[in-house]
C-alpha positions as CSV (number, residue, x, y, z in Angstrom):
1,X,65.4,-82.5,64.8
2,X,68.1,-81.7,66.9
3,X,70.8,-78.9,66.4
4,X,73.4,-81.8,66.4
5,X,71.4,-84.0,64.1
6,X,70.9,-81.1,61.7
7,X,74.2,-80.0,61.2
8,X,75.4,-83.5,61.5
9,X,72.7,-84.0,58.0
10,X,73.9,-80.3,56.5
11,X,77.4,-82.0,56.4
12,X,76.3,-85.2,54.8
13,X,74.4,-83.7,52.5
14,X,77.2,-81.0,51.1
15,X,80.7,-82.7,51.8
16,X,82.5,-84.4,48.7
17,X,81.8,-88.0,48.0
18,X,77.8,-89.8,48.7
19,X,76.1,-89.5,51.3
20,X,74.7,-92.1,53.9
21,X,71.5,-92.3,52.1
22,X,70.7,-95.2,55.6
23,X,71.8,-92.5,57.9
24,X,70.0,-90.4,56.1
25,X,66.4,-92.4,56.4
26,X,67.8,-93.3,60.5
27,X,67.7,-89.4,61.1
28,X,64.2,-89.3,60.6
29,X,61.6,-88.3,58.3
30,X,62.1,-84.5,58.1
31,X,65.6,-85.4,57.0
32,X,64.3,-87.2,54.0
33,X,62.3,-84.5,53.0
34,X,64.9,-82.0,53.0
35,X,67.0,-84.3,51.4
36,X,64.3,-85.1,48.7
37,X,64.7,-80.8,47.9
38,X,68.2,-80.7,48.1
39,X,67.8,-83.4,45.1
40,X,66.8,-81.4,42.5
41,X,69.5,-78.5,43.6
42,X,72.4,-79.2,41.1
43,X,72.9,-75.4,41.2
44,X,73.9,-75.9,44.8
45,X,75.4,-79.9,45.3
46,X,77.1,-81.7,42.5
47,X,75.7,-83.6,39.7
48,X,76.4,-86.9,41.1
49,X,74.9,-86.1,45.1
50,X,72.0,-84.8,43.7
51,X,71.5,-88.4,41.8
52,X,72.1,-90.1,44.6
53,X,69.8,-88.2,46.8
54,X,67.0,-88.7,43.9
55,X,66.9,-92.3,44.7
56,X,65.0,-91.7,48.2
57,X,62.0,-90.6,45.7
58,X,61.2,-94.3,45.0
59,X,63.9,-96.2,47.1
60,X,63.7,-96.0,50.5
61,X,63.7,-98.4,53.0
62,X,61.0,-100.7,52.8
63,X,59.3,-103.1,55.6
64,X,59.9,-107.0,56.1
65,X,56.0,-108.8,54.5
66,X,55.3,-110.5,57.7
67,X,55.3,-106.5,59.0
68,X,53.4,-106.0,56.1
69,X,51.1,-108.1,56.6
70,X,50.8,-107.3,60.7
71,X,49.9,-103.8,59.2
72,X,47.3,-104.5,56.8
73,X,45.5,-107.1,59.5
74,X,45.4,-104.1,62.1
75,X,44.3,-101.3,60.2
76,X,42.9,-102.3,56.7
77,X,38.9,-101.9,56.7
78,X,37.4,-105.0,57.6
79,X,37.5,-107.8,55.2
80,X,40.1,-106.0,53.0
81,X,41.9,-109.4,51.6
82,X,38.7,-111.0,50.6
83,X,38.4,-108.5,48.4
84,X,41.6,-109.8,46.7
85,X,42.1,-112.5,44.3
86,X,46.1,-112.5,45.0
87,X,47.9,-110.2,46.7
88,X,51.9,-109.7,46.6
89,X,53.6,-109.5,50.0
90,X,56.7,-108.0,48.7
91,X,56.5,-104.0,48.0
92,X,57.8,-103.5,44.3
93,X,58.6,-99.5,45.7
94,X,59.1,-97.7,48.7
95,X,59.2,-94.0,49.2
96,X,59.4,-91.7,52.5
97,X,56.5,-92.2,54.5
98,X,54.5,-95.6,52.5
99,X,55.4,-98.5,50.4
100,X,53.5,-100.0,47.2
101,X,52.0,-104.0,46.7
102,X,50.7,-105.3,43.6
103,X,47.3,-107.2,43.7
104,X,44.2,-108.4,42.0
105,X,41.1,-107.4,43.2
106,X,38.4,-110.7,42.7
107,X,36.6,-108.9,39.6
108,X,39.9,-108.7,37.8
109,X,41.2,-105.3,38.4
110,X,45.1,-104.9,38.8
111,X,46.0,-102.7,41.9
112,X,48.6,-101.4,43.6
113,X,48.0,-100.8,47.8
114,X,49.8,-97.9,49.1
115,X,50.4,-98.6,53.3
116,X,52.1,-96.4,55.6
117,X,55.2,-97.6,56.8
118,X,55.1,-96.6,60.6
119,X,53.4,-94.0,63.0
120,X,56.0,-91.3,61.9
121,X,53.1,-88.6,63.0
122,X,54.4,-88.2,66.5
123,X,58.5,-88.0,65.9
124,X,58.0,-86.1,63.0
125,X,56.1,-83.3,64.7
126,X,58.9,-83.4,67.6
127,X,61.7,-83.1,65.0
128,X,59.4,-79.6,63.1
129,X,59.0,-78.1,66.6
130,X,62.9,-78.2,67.7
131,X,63.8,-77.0,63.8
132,X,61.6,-74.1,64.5
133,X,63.3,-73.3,67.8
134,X,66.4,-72.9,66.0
135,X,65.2,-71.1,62.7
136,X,63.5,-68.6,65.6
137,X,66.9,-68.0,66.8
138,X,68.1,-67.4,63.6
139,X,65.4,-65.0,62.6
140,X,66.4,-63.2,65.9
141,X,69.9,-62.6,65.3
142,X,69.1,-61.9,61.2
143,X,65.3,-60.4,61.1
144,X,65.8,-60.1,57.1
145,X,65.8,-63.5,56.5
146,X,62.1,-63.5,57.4
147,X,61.4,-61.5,54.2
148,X,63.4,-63.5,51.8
149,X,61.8,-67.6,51.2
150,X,60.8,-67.2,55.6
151,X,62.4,-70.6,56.4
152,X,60.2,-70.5,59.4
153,X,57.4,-70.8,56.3
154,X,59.3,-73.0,54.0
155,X,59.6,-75.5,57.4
156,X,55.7,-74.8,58.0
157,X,54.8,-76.0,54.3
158,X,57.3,-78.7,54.4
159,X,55.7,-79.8,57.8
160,X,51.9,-79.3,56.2
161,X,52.5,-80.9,53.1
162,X,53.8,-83.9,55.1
163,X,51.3,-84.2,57.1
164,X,48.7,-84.3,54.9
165,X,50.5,-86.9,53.0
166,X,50.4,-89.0,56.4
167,X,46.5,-89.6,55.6
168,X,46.1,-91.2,52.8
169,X,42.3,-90.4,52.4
170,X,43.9,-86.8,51.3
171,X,45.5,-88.3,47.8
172,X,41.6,-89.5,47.3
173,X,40.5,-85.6,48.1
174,X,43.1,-84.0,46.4
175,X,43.1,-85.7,43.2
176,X,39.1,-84.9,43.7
177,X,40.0,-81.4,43.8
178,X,42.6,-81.5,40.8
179,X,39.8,-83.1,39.1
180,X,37.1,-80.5,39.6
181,X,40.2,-77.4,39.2
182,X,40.5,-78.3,36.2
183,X,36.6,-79.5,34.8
184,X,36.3,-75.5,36.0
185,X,38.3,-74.2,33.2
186,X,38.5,-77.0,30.5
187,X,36.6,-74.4,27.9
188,X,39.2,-72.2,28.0
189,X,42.3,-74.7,29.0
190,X,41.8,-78.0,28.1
191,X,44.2,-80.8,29.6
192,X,43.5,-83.6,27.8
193,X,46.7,-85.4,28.5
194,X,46.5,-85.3,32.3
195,X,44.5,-87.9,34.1
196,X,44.6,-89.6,38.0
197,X,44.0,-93.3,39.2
198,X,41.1,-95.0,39.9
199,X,40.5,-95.4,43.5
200,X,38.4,-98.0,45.7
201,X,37.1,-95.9,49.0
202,X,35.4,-98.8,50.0
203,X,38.8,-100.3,50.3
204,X,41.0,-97.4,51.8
205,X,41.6,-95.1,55.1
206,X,44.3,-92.8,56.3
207,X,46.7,-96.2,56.2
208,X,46.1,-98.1,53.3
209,X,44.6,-96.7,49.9
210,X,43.9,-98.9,46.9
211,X,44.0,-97.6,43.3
212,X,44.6,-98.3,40.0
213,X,47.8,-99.7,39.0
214,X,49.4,-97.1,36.0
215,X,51.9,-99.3,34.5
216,X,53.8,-95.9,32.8
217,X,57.6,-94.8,33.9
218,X,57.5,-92.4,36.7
219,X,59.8,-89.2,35.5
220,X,62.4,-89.5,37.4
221,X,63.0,-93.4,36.1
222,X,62.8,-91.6,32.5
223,X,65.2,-89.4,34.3
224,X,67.6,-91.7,35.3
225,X,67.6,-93.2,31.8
226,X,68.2,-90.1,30.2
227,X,64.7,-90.9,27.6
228,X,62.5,-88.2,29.2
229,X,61.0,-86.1,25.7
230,X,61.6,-82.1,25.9
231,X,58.3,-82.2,24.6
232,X,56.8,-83.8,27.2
233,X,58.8,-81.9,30.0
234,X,57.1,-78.7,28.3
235,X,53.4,-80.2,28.6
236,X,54.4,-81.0,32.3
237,X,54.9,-77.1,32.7
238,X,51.5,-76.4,30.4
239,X,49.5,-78.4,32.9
240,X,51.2,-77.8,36.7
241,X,51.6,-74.2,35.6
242,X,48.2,-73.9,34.9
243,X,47.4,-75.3,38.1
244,X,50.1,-72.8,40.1
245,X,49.7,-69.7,38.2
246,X,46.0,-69.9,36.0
247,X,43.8,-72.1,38.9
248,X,46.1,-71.1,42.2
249,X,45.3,-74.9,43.6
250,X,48.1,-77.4,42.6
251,X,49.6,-80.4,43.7
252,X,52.3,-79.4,46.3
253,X,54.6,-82.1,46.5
254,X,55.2,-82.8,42.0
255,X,58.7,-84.4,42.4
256,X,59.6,-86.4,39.2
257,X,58.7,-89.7,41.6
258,X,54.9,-88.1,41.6
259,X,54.4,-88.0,38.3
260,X,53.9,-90.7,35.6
261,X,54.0,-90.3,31.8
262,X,53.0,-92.9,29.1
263,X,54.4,-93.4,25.4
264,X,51.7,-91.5,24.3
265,X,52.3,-88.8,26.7
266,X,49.2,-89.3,28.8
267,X,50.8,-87.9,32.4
268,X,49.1,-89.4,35.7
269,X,50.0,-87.1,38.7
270,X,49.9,-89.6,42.2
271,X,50.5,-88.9,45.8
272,X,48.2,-86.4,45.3
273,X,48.1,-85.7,49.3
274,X,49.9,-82.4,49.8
275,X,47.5,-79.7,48.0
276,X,49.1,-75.8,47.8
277,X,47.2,-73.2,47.0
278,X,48.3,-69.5,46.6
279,X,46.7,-66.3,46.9
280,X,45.5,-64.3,43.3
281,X,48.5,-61.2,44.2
282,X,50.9,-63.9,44.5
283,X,50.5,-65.8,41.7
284,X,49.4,-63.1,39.6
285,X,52.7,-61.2,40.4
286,X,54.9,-64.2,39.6
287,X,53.1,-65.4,36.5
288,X,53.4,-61.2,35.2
289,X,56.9,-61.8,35.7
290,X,57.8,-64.7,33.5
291,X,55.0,-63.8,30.9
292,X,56.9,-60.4,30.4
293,X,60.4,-62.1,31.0
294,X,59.9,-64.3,27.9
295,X,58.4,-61.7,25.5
296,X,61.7,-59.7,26.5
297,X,60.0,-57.1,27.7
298,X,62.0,-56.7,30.8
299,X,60.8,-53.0,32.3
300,X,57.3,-55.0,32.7
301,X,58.4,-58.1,34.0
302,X,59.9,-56.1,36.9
303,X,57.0,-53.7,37.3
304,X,55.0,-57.3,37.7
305,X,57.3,-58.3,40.2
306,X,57.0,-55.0,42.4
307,X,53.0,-55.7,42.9
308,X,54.3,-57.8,45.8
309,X,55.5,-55.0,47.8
310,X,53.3,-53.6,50.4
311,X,54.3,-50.2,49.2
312,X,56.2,-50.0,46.3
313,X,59.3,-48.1,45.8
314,X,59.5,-44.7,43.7
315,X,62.1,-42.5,43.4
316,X,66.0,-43.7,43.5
317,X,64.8,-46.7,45.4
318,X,62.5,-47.6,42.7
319,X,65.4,-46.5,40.1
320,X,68.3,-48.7,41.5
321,X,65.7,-51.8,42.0
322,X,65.1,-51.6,38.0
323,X,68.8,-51.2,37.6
324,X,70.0,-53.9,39.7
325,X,67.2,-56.3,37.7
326,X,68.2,-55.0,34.2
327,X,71.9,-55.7,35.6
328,X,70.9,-59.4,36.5
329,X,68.5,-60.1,33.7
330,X,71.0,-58.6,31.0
331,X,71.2,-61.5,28.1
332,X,69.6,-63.6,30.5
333,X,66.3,-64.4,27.6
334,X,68.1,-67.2,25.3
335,X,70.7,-68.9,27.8
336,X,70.0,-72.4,28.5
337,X,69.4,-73.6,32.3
338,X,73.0,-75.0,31.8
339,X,74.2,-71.5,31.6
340,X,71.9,-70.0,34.2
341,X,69.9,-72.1,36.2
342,X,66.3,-70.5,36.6
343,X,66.6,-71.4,40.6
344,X,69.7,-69.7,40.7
345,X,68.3,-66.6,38.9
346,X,65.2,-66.2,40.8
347,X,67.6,-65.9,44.5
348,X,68.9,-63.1,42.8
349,X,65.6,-61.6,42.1
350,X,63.8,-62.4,45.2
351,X,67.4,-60.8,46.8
352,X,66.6,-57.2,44.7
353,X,63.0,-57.9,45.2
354,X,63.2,-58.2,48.8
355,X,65.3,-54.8,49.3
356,X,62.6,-53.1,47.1
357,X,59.8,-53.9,49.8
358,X,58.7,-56.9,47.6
359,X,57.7,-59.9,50.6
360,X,58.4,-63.5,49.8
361,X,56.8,-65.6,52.6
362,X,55.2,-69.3,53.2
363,X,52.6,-68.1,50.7
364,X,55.1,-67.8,47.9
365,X,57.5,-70.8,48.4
366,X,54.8,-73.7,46.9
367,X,54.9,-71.8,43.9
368,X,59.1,-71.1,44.3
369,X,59.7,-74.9,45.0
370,X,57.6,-76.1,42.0
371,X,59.9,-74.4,39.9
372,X,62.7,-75.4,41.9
373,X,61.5,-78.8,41.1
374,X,61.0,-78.1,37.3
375,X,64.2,-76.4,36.9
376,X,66.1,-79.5,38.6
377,X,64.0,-81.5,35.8
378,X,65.6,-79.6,32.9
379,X,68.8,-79.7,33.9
380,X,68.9,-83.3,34.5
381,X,67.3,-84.1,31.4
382,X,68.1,-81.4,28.9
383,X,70.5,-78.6,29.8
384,X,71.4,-77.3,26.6
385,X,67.7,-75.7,26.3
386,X,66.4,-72.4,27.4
387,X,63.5,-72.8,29.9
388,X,62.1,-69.4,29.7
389,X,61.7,-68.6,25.9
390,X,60.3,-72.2,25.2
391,X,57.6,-71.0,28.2
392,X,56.4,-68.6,26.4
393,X,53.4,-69.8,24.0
394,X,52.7,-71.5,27.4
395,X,52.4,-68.3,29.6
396,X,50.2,-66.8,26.7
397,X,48.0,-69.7,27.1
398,X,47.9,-69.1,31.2
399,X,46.5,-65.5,29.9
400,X,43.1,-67.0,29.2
401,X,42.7,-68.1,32.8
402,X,44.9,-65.5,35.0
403,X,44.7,-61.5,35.3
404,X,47.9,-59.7,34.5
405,X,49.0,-58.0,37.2
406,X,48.6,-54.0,36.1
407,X,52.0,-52.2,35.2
408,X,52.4,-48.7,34.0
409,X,53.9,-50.4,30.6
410,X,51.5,-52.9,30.0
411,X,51.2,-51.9,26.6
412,X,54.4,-51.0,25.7
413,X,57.1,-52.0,23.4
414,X,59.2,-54.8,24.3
415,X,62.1,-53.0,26.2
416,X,64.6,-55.3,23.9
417,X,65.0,-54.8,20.5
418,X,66.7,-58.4,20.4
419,X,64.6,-61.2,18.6
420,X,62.8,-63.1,21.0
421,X,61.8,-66.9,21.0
422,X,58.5,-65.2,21.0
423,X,58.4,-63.0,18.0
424,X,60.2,-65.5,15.7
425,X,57.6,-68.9,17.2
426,X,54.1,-67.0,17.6
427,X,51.8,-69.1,19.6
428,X,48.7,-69.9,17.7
429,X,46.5,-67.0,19.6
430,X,49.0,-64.1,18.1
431,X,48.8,-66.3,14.6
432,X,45.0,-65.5,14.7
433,X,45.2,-61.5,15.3
């Protein structure tokens, strides 16, 4: 992307009134992808751009049927329609990079065929290369920036994740992998109401993939309606959390457009391309911190936090980091994200964090962005809760499946003698003790 280009999109994006949501798409397809982030950003744009923005999950431009069908004859397997009994020429849904047709399959199966749009490979990698120039400069000029998010990393993961989701083989693989995560540790945390699509190898490549059709609401159309259950927002954080913090491999790109839930609450996770996966110190540090954070016990949650400093601070540097977090964490436990957003909060701490020696690279923004995404989620859909004590029985669960990281108060008091969510809504583990 060039300099021009990219302010020319900063503006669009953050000046009053919609955006271009065409000019948008016409700037390419790293501009839809950091427009698909700002989305879920209210703390940042207002209510109503971030809506707009959220359309380019499922409503993007999509390609006339006679292209359609040019595609499909060059680069489906061979013999790909016979295998069809009908087959719709007009997408029902278009996203960023592919577009979806319904069809039949001859032994009765209903399907949906998934085809990339265009050869966005080459431009797209242009676009990365001259962002990176820039960020570079940046970095130059401002070294500190490296240390807090790295957007040379965020750009990397943003550029890797999109990638991947250019072959379309990967959504077969990753939803493998998913699969197979979570078979690992069923005995100690089942997820019984996560499943993925049937597939047809025989029937797919990097362009075209054919899978089940799941006729359930995507989240962000439950969204938009304002019908998505808190309840089943929460088990969306049981099972990706599991994945980010219990499992360390997780689907990387789970947008409320990548995930489907039922009436019964069944959730089907697609676009399973784009697979994260973050080291044990990372993960382990950030899960220590919200387990602590919503049990209160705040002197712990920020000893968590400091296991991702390559030498940790002591003395008054060690003393003003606790301070400035018990400064920025003071009443936090029992606002609602409307209050404080949780994306909002965790700048604050990854600001302290970072001055403390803590390092927040590319290794730590899939984790960062999930709850980015899941934060965005809340507030759309129910901002009068709060996010962090209704995690709790959650992160108890995640115990069972992820070390803690050590702290010198692991078995402290809590540090608060306010009631917690916890202590008044033990989760079934504590009933049993």
């Amino acid at each position: 992307m060039r300099l021009l280009t990219f302010l020319r999109f900063i503006r669009m994006i953050t000046k009053k009134g919609p955006a271009d949501l065409k000019k948008i798409q016409n700037m390419g397809l790293l501009a839809v992808k950091l427009s698909q982030i700002f989305a879920l950003r209210p703390d940042l744009l207002s209510e109503e751009k971030c809506r707009q923005l959220q359309s380019l999950y499922q409503r993007a431009n999509s390609i006339p049927k006679e292209n359609s069908m040019k595609l499909i004859q060059e680069r489906a397997p061979a013999g790909f329609l016979d295998a069809f009994e009908s087959f719709e020429q007009e997408p029902f849904a278009a996203a960023s990079i592919g577009q979806v047709h319904r069809g039949v399959l001859k032994d009765g199966s209903e399907v949906v065929v998934k085809i990339i749009k265009a050869d966005f490979e080459k431009s797209f990698r242009k676009d990365v290369a001259r962002m990176r120039r820039w960020l570079r400069i940046g970095l130059f000029l401002n070294p500190r920036l490296r240390k807090v998010g790295n957007p040379v990393g965020l750009l990397q993961h943003v550029e890797d994740y999109t990638l991947r989701e250019l072959d379309l083989r990967n959504e077969i693989q990753g939803a493998e992998l998913l699969q197979s995560k979570a078979k690992e540790v069923e005995h100690q945390f089942p997820m019984p109401l996560l499943k993925f699509p049937k597939v047809w190898p025989e029937l797919s490549n990097r362009h075209i993939l054919v899978m089940e059709h799941i006729k359930a609401p995507t989240l962000e159309s439950q969204l938009s309606k304002n019908n998505l259950d808190w309840d089943d927002l929460l088990q969306l954080f049981r099972i990706h959390g599991a994945y980010m913090f219990g499992i360390g491999t997780f689907h990387g790109d789970l947008h409320p457009g990548n995930a489907m839930v039922d009436k019964d609450g069944m959730f089907t996770f697609i676009d399973t391309g784009a697979i994260s996966h973050a080291p044990e110190n990372v993960r382990s540090a950030l899960f220590g911190f919200f387990y602590y954070l919503a049990k209160g016990r705040l002197d712990e949650a920020f000893e968590a936090m400091l296991t991702m400093a390559d030498t940790p601070p002591t003395g008054e540097a060690k003393a003003r980091y606790m301070r400035e977090m018990h400064e920025t964490y003071s009443g936090f436990v029992g606002k609602s994200v409307s209050e404080v957003s949780l994306t909002q909060q965790m700048m604050k701490t990854v600001r302290i964090a970072v001055l403390a020696g803590c390092r927040f690279g590319e290794e730590a923004f899939p984790i960062i962005r999930s709850l980015m995404y899941m934060d965005g989620m809340v507030l759309r859909g129910h901002p009068d809760v709060d996010l962090i004590s209704s995690m709790g029985p959650y992160l108890d669960e995640f115990a069972s499946i992820v070390e803690l990281p050590y702290t010198e108060r692991s078995v402290s008091p809590p540090s608060s003698s306010k009631t917690t969510f916890w202590e008044s809504n033990p989760s079934p583990s504590d009933q049993l003790v």
